[in-house]
C-alpha positions in Angstrom: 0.7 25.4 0.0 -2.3 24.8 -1.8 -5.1 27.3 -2.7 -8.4 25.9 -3.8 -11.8 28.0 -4.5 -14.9 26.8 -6.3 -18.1 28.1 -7.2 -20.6 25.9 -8.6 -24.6 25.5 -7.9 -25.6 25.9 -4.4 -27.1 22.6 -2.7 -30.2 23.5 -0.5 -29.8 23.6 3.2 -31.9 20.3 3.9 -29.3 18.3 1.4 -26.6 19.7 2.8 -27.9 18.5 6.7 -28.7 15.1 5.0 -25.3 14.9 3.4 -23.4 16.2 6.9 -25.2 15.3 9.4 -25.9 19.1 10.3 -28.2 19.9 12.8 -28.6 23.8 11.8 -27.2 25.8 9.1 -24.0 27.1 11.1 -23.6 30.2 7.9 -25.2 31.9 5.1 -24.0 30.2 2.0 -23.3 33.7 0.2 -20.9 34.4 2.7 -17.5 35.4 1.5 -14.5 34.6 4.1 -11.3 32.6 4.1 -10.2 29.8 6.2 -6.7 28.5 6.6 -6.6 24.8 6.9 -3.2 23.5 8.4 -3.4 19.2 7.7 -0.4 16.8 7.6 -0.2 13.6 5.5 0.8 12.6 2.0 -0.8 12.3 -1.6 -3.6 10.3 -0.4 -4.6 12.8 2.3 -3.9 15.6 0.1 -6.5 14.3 -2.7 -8.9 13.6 0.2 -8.7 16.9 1.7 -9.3 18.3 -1.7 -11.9 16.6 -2.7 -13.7 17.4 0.3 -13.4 21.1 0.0 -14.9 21.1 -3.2 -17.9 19.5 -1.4 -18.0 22.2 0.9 -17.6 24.7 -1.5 -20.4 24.0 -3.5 -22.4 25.1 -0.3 -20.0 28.2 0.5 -18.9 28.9 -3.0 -17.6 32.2 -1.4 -15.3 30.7 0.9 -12.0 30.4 -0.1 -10.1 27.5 1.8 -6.4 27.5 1.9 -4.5 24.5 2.4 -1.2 24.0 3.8 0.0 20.3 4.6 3.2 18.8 6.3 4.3 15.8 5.6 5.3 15.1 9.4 8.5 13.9 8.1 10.8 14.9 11.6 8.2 13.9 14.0 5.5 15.3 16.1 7.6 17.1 17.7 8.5 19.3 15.3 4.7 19.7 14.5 4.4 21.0 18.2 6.7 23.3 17.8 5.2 24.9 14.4 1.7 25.2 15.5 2.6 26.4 18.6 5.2 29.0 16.7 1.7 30.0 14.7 0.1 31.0 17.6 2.8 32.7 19.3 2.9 34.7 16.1 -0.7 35.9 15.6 -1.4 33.7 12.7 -2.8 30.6 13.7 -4.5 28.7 10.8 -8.8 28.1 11.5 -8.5 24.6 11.4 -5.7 22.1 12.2 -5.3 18.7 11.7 -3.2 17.0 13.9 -2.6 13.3 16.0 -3.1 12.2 19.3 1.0 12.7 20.2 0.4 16.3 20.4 -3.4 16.8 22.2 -2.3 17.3 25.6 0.4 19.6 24.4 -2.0 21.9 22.1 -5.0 21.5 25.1 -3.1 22.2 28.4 -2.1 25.8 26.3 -5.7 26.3 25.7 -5.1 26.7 21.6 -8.8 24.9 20.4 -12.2 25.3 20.9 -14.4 23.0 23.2 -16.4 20.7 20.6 -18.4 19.0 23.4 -21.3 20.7 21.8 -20.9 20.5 18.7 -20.7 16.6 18.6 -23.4 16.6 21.1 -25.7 19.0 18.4 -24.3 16.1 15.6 -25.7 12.6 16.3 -23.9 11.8 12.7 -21.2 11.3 14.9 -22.2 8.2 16.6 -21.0 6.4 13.6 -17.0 7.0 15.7 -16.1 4.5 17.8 -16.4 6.0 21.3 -13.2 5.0 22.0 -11.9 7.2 19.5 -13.7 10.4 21.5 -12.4 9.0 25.4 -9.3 9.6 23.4 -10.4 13.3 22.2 -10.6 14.4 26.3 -8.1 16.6 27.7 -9.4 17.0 31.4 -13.1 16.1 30.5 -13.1 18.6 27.6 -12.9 17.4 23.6 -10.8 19.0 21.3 -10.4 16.9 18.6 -12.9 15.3 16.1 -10.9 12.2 15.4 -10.4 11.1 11.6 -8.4 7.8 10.5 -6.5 5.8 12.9 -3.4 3.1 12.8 -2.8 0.6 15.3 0.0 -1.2 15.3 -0.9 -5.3 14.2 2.4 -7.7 12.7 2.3 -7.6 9.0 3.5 -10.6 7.3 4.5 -12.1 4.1 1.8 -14.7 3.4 4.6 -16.6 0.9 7.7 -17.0 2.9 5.3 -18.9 5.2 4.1 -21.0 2.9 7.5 -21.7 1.6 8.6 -22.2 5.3 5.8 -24.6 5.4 4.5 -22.4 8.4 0.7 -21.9 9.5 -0.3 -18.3 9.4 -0.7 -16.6 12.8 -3.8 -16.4 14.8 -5.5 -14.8 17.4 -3.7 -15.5 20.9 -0.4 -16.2 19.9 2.3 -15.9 22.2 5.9 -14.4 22.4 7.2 -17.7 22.3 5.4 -19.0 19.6 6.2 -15.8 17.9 9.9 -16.5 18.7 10.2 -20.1 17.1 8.2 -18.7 14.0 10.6 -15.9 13.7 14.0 -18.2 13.5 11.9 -20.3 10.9 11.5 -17.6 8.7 15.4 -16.6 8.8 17.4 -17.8 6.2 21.1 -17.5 5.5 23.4 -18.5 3.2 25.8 -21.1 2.7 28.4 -18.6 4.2 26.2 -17.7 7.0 25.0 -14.3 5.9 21.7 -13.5 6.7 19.3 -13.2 3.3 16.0 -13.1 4.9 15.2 -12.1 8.5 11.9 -13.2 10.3 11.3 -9.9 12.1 12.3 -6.4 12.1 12.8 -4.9 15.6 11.3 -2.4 15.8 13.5 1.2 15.5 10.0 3.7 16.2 8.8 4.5 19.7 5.2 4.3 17.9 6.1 0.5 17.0 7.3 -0.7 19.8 4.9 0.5 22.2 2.5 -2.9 21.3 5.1 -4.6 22.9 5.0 -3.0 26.0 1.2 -3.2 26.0 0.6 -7.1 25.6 3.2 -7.9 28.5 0.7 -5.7 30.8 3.2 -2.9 30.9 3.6 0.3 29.6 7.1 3.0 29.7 4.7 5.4 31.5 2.3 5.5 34.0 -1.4 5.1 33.1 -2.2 8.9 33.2 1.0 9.6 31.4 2.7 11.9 34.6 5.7 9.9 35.4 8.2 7.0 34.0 7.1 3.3 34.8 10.8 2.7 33.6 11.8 0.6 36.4 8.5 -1.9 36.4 10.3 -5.4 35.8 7.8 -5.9 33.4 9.7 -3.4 30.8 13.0 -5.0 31.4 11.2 -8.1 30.6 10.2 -6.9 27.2 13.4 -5.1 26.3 15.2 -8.4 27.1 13.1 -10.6 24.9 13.7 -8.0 22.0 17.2 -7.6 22.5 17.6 -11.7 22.3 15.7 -11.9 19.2 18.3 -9.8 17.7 21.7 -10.7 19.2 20.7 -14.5 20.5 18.1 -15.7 17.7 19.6 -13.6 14.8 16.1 -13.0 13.6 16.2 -9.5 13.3 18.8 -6.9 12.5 20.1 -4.3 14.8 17.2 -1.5 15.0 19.2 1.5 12.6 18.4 5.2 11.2 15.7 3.4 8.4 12.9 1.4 9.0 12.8 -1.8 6.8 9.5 -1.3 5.3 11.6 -1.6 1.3 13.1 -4.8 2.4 9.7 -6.4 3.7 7.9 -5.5 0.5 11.0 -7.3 -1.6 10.5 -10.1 0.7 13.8 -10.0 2.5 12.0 -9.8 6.0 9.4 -11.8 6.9 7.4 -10.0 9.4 7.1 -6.2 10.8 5.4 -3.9 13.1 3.6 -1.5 11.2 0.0 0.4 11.0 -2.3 0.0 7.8 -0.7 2.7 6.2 1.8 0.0 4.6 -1.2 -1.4 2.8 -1.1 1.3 0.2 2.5 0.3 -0.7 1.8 -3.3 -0.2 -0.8 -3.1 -3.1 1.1 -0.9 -5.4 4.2 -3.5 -5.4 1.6 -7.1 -5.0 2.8 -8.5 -1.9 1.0 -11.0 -0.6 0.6 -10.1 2.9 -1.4 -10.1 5.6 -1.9 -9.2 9.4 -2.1 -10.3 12.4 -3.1 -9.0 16.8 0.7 -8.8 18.2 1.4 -12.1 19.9 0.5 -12.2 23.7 2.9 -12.5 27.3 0.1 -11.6 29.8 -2.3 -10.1 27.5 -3.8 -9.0 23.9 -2.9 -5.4 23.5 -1.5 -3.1 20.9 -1.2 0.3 20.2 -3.2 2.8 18.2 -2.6 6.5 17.0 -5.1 8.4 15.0 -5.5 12.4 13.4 -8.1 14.4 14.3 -9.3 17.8 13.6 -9.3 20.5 15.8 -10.4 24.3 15.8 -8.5 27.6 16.5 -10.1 28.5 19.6 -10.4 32.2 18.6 -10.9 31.8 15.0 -13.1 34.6 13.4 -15.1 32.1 11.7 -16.2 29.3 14.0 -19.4 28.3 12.3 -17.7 28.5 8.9 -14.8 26.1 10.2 -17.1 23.8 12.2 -18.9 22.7 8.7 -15.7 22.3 7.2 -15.0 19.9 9.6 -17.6 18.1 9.1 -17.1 17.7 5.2 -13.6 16.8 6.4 -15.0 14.2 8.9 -17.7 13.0 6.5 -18.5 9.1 5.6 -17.3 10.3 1.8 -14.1 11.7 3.2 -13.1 8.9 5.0 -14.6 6.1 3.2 -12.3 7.9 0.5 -9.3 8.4 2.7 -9.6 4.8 4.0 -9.6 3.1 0.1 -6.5 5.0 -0.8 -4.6 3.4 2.3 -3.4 5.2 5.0 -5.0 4.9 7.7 -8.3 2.8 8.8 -11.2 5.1 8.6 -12.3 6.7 12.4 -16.2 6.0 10.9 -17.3 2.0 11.2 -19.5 2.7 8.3 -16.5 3.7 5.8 -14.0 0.8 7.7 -16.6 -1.7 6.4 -17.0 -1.0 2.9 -16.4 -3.9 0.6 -13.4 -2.2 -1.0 -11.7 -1.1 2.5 -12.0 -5.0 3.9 -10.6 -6.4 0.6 -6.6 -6.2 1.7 -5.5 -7.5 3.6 -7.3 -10.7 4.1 -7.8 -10.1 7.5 -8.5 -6.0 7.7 -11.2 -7.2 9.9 -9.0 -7.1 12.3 -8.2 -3.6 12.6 -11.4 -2.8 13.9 -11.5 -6.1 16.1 -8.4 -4.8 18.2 -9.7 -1.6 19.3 -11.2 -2.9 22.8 -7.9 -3.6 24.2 -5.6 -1.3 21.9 -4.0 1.6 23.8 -3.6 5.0 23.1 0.0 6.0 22.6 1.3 7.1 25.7 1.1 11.7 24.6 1.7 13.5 27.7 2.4 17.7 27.0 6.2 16.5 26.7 5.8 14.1 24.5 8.2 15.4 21.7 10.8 15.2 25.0 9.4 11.5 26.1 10.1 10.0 22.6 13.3 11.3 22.5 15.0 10.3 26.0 12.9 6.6 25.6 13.9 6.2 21.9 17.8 6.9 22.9 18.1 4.7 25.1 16.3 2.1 23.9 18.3 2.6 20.5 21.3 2.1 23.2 19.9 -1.1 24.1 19.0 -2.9 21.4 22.6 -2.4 20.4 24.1 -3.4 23.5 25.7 0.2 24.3 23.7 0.2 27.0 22.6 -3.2 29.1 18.7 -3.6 30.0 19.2 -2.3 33.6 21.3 0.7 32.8 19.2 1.8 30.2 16.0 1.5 32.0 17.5 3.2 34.7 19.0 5.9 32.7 15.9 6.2 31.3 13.7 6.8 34.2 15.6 9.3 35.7 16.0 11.3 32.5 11.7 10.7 31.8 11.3 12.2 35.5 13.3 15.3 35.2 11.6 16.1 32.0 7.5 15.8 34.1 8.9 17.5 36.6 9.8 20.3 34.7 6.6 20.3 32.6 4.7 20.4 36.0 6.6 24.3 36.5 6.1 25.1 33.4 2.4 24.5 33.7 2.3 26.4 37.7 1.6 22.5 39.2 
């Protein structure tokens, strides 16, 4: 945990609306308090965070913030289960930040505040793509004031194409154009190991769900209440990733660690993976790139952003809505965005000349979002990813065939809505 006051020379109210895109001084800036901040991330978010209190403080120099980050290293689920635990307990933090898996678990249990009129009061806020915000509703109500996002795109090692003599990938590709690049970019040697695979199948529900997407399908329904397990469509996909492991050879069989060490040595050619990657990309020079997932039916992918949300019966609403806003700032998340991690929620800070320098394409982040889908977060998710990610770990390994597992699969996803619907007295 992380405690961090400052007092410096106060900033007039008129600079500080300018700077925030206030539209009325929400506290006295002599006003003493504290606010407990709960974020998640790593270093990069950490310095971000910090660095945005301080501009905060020097308009509450009274205010003492105190910071407590998790690293979301066992999941979303887990991060559930703590907020919720800090609730339960009578000491909920002021402000949390958080990601879309958990919204409709937090907002069907009533935790945050409405902020429909605070962003209303904000016009700073336009600067979001409204995408972002559709994603911010839980039954017509915003909770959330989103931050940086990832969508999933394929990142891919810009030399082992050109040493496979290989064009690099373009918008509209399809699965099967997808599929003969992969076995050109596997490589074995003269015994017949494997020394370079082409793609990584994906071992994350997050990465896989683009797969789903762009073959029209999804492993829920569209308002995330039941499985869509047993849509042929999802076989489809499972198939075509189970052959490009145990028919092509192109990939390994998905295991407990991702493969993001062996793509940055070069020893696969190709991955599913957000634009937090880039940060580690840069540090170690690859020369990489991305591209929109290939195509069956359609263009889709997936995307999953933070956001910040507030205690719904904080004692210091006004206080923690400005801190918000220093969190959400062009500043913060022009420098959240630089440091990698996450493309910036803001256009304005996602089009910076230092943001769009790597990859080549980084335009593409923001060119994805009109047919990138949110990640499929019902108020079970933590239960969700485990029963899909099971059996599709089963799958890919061939414990389980296609049909089992999808049946398996179903039934399991079913039980689980239909007890959330008692819990929540549907």
């Amino acid at each position: 945990m992380t405690n961090i006051t400052r007092r410096s020379v106060l900033l007039s109210s008129a600079a500080l609306a300018t700077g925030l895109g206030l539209s009325r001084a929400f506290a006295q800036s002599d006003v003493s308090a504290t606010l407990r901040l709960q974020a998640f991330g790593g270093d990069a978010e950490l310095a971000g965070i910090k660095n945005a209190i301080e501009r905060f403080n020097k308009k509450y120099p009274n205010v003492e913030v105190v910071v407590s980050i998790d690293p979301i290293s066992t999941g979303w689920g887990d991060y559930v289960t703590k907020v919720i635990g800090q609730f339960t307990s009578g000491s909920p933090a002021d402000v949390y930040g958080t990601a879309i898996e958990t919204f409709q678990s937090f907002s069907a249990r009533g935790l945050f505040m409405p902020l429909d009129d605070f962003i209303k009061a904000n016009p700073g806020f336009s600067d979001f793509a409204p995408s972002l915000f559709e994603h911010c509703a839980y039954k017509g109500v915003i909770n959330y004031i989103p931050i940086g996002w990832n969508n999933i795109m394929v990142n891919y090692n810009r030399d082992l194409f050109d040493k496979a003599g290989l064009a690099y990938p373009k918008r509209g590709w399809t699965w099967d154009e997808f599929r003969e690049i992969s076995k050109k970019l596997t490589v074995k040697d003269s015994a017949g190991n494997t020394t370079q695979f082409g793609y990584e199948v994906p071992n994350q529900n997050f990465f896989v769900q683009s797969w789903f997407f762009s073959n029209g399908t999804s492993i829920l329904n569209k308002d995330w209440t039941a499985s869509n397990m047993l849509d042929p469509k999802v076989a489809e996909t499972l198939q075509f990733l189970h052959d490009l492991i145990h028919v092509d050879g192109v990939s390994p069989i998905p295991g407990a660690e991702t493969m993001d060490n062996q793509f940055v040595a070069g020893q696969v050619a190709m991955i599913s993976r957000g634009q937090w990657i880039v940060q580690n990309a840069k540090a170690n020079k690859l020369n990489m790139d991305i591209a929109v997932p290939p195509k069956k039916t359609e263009e889709g992918t997936i995307i999953g952003f933070g956001a910040y949300a507030i205690a719904a019966k904080t004692e210091q609403p006004d206080l923690a809505k400005a801190l918000v806003l220093e969190l959400t700032s062009e500043e913060t998340q022009r420098e959240q965005g630089e440091r990698g991690g996450g493309v910036p929620g803001r256009k304005s800070a996602a089009s910076t000349e230092a943001f769009l320098a790597f990859p080549p394409s980084a335009f593409l982040y923001y060119e994805t979002l009109p047919f990138a889908h949110a990640v499929p977060s019902p108020a079970n998710f933590q239960e969700v990813e485990k029963i899909f990610i099971r059996h599709y770990t089963a799958m890919m390994s061939g414990q389980e065939t296609i049909a089992a597992g999808c049946q398996a699969a179903d039934a399991e996803l079913n039980q689980s809505f239909a007890r959330l619907k008692a819990q929540m007295g549907g």
